[in-house]
Jmol script that loads the backbone (N, CA, C; Angstrom):
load data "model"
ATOM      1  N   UNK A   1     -83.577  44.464 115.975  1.00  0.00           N
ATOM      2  CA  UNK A   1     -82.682  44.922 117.016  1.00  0.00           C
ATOM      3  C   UNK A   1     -81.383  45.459 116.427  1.00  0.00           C
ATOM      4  N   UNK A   2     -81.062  45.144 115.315  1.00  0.00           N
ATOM      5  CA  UNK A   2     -79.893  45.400 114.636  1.00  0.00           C
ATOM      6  C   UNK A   2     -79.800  46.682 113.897  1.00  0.00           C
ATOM      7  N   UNK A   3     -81.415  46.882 113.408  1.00  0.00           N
ATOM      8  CA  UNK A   3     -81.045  48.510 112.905  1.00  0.00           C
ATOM      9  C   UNK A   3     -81.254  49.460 113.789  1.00  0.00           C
ATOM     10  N   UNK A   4     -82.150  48.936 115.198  1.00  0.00           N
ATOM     11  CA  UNK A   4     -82.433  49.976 116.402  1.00  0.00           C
ATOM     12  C   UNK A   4     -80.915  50.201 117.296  1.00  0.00           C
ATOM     13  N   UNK A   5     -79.965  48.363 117.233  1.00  0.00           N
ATOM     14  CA  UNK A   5     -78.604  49.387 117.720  1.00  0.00           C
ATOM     15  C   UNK A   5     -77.786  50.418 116.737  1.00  0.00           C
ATOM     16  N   UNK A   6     -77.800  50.181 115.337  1.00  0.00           N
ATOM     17  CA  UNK A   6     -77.166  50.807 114.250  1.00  0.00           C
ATOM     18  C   UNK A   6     -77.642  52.441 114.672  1.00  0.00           C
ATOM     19  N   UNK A   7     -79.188  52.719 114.544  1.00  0.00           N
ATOM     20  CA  UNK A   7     -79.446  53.810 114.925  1.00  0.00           C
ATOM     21  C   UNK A   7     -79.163  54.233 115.970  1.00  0.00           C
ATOM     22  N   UNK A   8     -79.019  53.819 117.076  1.00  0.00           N
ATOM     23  CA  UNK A   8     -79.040  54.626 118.569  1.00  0.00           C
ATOM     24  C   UNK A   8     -77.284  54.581 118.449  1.00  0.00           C
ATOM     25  N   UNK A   9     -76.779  53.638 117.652  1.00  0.00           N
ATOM     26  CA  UNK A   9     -74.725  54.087 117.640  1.00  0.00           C
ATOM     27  C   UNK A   9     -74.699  55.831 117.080  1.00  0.00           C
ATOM     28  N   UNK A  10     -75.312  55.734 115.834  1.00  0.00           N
ATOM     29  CA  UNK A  10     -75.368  56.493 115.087  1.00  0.00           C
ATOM     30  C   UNK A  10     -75.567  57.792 115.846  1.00  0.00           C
ATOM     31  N   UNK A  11     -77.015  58.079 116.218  1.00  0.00           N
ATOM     32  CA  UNK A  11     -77.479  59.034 117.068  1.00  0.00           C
ATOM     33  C   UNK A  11     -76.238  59.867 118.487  1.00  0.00           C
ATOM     34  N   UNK A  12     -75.867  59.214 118.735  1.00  0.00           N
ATOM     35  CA  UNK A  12     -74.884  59.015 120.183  1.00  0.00           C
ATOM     36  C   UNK A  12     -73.697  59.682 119.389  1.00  0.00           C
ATOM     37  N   UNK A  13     -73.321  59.465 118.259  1.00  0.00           N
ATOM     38  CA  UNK A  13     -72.112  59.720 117.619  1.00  0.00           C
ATOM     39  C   UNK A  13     -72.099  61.147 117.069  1.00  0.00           C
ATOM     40  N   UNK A  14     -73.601  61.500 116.493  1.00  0.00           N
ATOM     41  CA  UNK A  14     -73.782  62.577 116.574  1.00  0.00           C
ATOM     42  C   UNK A  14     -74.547  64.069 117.414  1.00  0.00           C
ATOM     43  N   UNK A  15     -74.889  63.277 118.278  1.00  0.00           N
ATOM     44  CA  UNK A  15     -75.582  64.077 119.466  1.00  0.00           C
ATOM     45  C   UNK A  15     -75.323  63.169 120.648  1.00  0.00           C
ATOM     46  N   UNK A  16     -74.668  62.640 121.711  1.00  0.00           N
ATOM     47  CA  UNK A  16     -74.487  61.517 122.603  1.00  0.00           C
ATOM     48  C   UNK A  16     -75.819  62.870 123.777  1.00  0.00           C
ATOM     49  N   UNK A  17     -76.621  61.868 124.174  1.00  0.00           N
ATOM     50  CA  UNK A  17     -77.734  61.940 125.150  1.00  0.00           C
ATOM     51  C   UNK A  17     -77.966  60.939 126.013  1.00  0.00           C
ATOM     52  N   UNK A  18     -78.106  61.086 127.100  1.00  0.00           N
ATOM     53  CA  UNK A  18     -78.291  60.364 128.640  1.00  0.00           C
ATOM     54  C   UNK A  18     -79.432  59.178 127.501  1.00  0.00           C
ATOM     55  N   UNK A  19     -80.590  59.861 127.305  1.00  0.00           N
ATOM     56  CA  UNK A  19     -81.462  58.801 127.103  1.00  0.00           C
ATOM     57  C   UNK A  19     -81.043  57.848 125.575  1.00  0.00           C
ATOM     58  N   UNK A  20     -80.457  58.412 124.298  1.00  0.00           N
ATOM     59  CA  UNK A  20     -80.034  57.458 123.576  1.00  0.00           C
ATOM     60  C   UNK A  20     -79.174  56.629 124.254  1.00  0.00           C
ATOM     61  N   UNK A  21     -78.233  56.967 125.057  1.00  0.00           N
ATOM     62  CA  UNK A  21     -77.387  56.024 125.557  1.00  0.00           C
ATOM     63  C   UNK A  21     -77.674  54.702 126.703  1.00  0.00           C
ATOM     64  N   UNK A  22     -78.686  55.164 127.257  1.00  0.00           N
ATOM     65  CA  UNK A  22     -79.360  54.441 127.943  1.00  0.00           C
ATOM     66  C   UNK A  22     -80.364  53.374 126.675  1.00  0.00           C
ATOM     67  N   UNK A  23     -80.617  53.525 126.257  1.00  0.00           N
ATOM     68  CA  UNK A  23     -81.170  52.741 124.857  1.00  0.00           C
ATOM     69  C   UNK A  23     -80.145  51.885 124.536  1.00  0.00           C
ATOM     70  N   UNK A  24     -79.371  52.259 123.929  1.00  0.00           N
ATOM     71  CA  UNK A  24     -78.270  51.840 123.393  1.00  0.00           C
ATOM     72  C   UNK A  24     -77.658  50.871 124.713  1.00  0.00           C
ATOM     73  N   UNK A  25     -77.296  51.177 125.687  1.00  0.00           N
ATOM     74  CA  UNK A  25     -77.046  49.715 126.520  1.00  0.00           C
ATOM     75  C   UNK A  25     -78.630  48.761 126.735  1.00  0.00           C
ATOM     76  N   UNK A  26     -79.432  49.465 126.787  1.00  0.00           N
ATOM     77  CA  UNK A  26     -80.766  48.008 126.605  1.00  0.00           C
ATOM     78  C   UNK A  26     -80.334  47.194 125.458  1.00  0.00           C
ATOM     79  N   UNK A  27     -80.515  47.922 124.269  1.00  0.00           N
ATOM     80  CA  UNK A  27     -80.299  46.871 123.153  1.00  0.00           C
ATOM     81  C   UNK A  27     -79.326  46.190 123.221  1.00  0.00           C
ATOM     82  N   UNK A  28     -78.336  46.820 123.444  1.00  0.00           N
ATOM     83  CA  UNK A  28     -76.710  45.673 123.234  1.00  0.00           C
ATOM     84  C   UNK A  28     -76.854  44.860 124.284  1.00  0.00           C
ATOM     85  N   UNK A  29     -77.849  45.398 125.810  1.00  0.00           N
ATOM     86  CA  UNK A  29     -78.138  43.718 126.440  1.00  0.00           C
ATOM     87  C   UNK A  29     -78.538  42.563 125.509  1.00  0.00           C
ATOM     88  N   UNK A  30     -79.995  43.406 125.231  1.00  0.00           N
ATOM     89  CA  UNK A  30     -80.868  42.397 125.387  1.00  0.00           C
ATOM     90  C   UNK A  30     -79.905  41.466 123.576  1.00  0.00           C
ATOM     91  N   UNK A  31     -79.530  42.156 122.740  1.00  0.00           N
ATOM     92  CA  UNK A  31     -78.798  41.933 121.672  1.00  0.00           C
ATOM     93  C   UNK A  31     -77.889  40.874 122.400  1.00  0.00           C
ATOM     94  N   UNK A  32     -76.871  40.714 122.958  1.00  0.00           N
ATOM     95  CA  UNK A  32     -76.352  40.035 123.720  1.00  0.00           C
ATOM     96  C   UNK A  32     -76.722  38.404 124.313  1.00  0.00           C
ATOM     97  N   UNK A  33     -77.503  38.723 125.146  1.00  0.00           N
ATOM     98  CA  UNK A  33     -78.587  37.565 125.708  1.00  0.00           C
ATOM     99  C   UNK A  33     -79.363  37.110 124.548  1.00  0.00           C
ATOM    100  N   UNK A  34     -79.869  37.547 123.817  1.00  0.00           N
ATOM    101  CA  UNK A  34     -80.309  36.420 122.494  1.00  0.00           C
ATOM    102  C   UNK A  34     -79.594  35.938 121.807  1.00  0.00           C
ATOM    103  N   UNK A  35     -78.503  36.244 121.443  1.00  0.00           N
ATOM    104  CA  UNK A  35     -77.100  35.839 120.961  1.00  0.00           C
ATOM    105  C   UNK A  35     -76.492  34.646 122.108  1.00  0.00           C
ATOM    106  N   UNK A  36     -76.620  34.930 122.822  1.00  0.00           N
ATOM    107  CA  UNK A  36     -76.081  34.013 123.704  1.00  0.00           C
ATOM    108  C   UNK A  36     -74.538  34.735 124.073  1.00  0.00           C
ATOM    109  N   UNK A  37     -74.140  35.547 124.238  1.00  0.00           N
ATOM    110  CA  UNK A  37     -72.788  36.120 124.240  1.00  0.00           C
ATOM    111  C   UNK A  37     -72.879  37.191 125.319  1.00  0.00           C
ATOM    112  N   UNK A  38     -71.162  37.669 125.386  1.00  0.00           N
ATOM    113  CA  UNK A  38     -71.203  38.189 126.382  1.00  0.00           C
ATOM    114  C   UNK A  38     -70.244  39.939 126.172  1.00  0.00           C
ATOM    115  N   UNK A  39     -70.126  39.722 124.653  1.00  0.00           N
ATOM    116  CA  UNK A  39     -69.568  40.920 123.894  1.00  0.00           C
ATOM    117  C   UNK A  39     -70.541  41.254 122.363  1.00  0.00           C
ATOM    118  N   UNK A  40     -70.675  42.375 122.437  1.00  0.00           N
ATOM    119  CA  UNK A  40     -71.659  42.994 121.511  1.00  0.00           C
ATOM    120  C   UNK A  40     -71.279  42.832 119.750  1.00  0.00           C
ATOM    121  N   UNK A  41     -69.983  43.166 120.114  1.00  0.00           N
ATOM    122  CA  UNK A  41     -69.681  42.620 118.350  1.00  0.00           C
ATOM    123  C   UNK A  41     -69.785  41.124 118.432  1.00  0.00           C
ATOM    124  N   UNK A  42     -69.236  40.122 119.619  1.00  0.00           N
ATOM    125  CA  UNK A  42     -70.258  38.996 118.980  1.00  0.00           C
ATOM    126  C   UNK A  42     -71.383  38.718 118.493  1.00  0.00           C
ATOM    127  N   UNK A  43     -72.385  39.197 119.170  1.00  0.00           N
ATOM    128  CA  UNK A  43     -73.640  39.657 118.861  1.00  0.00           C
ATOM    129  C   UNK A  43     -73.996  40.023 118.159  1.00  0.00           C
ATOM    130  N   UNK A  44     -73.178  41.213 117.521  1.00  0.00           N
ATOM    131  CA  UNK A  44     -73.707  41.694 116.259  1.00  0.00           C
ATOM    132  C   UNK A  44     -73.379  40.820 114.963  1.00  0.00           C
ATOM    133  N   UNK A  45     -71.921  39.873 114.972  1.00  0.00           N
ATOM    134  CA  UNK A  45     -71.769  38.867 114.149  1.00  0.00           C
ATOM    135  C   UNK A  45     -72.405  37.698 113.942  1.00  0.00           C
ATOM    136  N   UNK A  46     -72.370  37.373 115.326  1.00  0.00           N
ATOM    137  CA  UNK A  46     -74.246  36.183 114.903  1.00  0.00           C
ATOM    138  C   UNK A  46     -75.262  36.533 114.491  1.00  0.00           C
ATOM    139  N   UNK A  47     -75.828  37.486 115.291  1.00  0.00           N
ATOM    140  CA  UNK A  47     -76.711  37.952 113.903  1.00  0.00           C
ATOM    141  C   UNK A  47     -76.984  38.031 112.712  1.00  0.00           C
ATOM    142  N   UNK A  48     -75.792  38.610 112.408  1.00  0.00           N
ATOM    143  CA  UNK A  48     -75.778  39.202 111.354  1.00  0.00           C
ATOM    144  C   UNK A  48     -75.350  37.465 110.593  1.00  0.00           C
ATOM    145  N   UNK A  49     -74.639  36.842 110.927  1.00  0.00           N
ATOM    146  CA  UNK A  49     -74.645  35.463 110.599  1.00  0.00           C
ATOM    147  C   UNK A  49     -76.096  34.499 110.323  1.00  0.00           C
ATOM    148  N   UNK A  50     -76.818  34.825 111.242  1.00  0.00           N
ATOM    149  CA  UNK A  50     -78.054  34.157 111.697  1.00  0.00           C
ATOM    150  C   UNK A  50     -78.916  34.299 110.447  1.00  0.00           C
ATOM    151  N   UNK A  51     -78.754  36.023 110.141  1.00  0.00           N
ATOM    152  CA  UNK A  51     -79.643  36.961 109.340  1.00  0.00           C
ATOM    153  C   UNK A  51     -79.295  36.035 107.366  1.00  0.00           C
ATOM    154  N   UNK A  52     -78.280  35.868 107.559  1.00  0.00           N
ATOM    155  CA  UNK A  52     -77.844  35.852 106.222  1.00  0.00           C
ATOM    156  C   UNK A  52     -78.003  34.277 105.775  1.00  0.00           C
ATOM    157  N   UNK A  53     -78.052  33.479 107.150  1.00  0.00           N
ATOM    158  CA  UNK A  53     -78.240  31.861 106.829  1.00  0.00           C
ATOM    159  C   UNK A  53     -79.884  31.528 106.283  1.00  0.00           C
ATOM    160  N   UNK A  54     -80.622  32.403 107.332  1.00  0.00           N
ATOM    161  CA  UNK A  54     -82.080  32.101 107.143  1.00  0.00           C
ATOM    162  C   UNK A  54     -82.453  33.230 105.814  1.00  0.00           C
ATOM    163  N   UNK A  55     -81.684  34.036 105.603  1.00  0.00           N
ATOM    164  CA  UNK A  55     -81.964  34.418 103.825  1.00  0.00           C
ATOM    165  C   UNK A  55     -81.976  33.772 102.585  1.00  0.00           C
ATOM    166  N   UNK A  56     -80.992  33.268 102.678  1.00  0.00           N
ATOM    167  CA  UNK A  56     -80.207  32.171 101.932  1.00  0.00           C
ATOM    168  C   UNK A  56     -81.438  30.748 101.905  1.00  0.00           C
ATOM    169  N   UNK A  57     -81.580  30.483 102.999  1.00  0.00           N
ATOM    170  CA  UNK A  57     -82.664  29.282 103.538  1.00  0.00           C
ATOM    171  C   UNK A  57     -84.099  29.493 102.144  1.00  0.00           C
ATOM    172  N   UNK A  58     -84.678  30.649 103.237  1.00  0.00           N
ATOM    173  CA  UNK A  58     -86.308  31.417 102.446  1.00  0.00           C
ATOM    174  C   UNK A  58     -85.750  31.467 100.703  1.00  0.00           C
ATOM    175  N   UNK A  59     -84.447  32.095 100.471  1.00  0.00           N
ATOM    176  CA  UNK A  59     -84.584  32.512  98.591  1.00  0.00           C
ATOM    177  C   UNK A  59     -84.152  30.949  98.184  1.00  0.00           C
ATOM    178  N   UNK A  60     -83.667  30.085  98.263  1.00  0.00           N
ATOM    179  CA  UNK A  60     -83.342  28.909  97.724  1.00  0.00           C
ATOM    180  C   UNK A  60     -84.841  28.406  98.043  1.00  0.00           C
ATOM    181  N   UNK A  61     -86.004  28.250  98.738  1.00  0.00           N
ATOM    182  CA  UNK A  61     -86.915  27.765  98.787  1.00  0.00           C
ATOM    183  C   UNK A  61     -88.356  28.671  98.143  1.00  0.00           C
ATOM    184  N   UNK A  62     -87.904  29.726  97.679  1.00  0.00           N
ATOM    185  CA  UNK A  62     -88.784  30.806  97.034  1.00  0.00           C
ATOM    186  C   UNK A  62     -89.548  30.418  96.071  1.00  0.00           C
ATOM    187  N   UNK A  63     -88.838  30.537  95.001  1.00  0.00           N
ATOM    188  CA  UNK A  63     -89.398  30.624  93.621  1.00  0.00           C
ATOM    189  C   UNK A  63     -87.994  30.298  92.704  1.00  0.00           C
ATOM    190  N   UNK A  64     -87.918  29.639  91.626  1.00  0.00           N
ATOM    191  CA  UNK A  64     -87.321  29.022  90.728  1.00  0.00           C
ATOM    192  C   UNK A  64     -86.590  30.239  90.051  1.00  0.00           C
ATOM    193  N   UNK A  65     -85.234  30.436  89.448  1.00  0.00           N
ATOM    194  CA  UNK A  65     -84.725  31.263  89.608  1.00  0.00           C
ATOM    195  C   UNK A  65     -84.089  31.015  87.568  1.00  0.00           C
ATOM    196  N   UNK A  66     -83.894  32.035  86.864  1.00  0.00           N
ATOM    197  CA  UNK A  66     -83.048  31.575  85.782  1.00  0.00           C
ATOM    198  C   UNK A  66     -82.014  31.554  85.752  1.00  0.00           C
ATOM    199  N   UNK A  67     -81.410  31.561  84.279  1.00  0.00           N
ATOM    200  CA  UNK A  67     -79.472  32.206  84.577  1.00  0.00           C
ATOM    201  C   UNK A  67     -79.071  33.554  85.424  1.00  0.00           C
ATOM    202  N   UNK A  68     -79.625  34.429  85.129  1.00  0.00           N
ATOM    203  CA  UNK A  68     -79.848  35.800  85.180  1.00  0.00           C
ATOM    204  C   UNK A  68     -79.741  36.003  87.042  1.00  0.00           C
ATOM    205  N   UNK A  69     -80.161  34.827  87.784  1.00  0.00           N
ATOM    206  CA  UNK A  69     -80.284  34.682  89.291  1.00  0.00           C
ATOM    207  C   UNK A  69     -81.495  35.515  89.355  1.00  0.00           C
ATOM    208  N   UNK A  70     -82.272  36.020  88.946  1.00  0.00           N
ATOM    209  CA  UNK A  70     -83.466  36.797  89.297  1.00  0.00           C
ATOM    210  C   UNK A  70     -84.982  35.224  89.505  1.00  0.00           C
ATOM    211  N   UNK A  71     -85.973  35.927  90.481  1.00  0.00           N
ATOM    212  CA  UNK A  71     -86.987  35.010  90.094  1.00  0.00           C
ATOM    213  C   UNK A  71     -87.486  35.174  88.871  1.00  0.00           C
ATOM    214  N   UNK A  72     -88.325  34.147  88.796  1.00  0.00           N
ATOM    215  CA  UNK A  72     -89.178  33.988  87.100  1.00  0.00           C
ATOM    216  C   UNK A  72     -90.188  33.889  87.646  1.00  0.00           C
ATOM    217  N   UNK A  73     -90.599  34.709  86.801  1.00  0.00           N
ATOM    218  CA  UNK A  73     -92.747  35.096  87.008  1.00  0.00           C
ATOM    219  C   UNK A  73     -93.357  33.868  86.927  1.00  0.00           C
ATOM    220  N   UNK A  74     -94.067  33.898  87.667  1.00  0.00           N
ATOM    221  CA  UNK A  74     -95.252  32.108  87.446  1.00  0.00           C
ATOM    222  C   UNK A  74     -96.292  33.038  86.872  1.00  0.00           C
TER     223      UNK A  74
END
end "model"
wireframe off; spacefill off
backbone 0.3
color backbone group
């Protein structure tokens, strides 16, 4: 949902159209209501919060890592 609002900002900024824009308020709803919020840059900061906790989560539980921070081949 985060790169479909990035794109439809984008799009709008350079061509603004009835139907991107109409897109563009679906997502920042429905972006919104899963967030639990009631402003879109909140939304986009939890996310983007959300996004970076459960990254963090998956690579610390990945694969064993050296100095270098890269994985190591099994």
């Amino acid at each position: 949902m985060l790169t479909r609002y990035a794109s439809l900002r984008i799009a709008q900024a350079e061509q603004a159209t009835p139907t991107a824009a109409r897109e563009l308020e679906d997502v920042s709803y429905t972006l919104c209501v899963t967030m639990g919020t009631s402003s879109i840059h909140d939304a986009i900061a939890k996310a983007d919060a959300l996004l970076l906790t459960k990254g963090r989560t998956t690579a610390a539980t990945a694969e064993p890592e050296d100095e270098s921070g890269l994985p190591l081949a099994v």
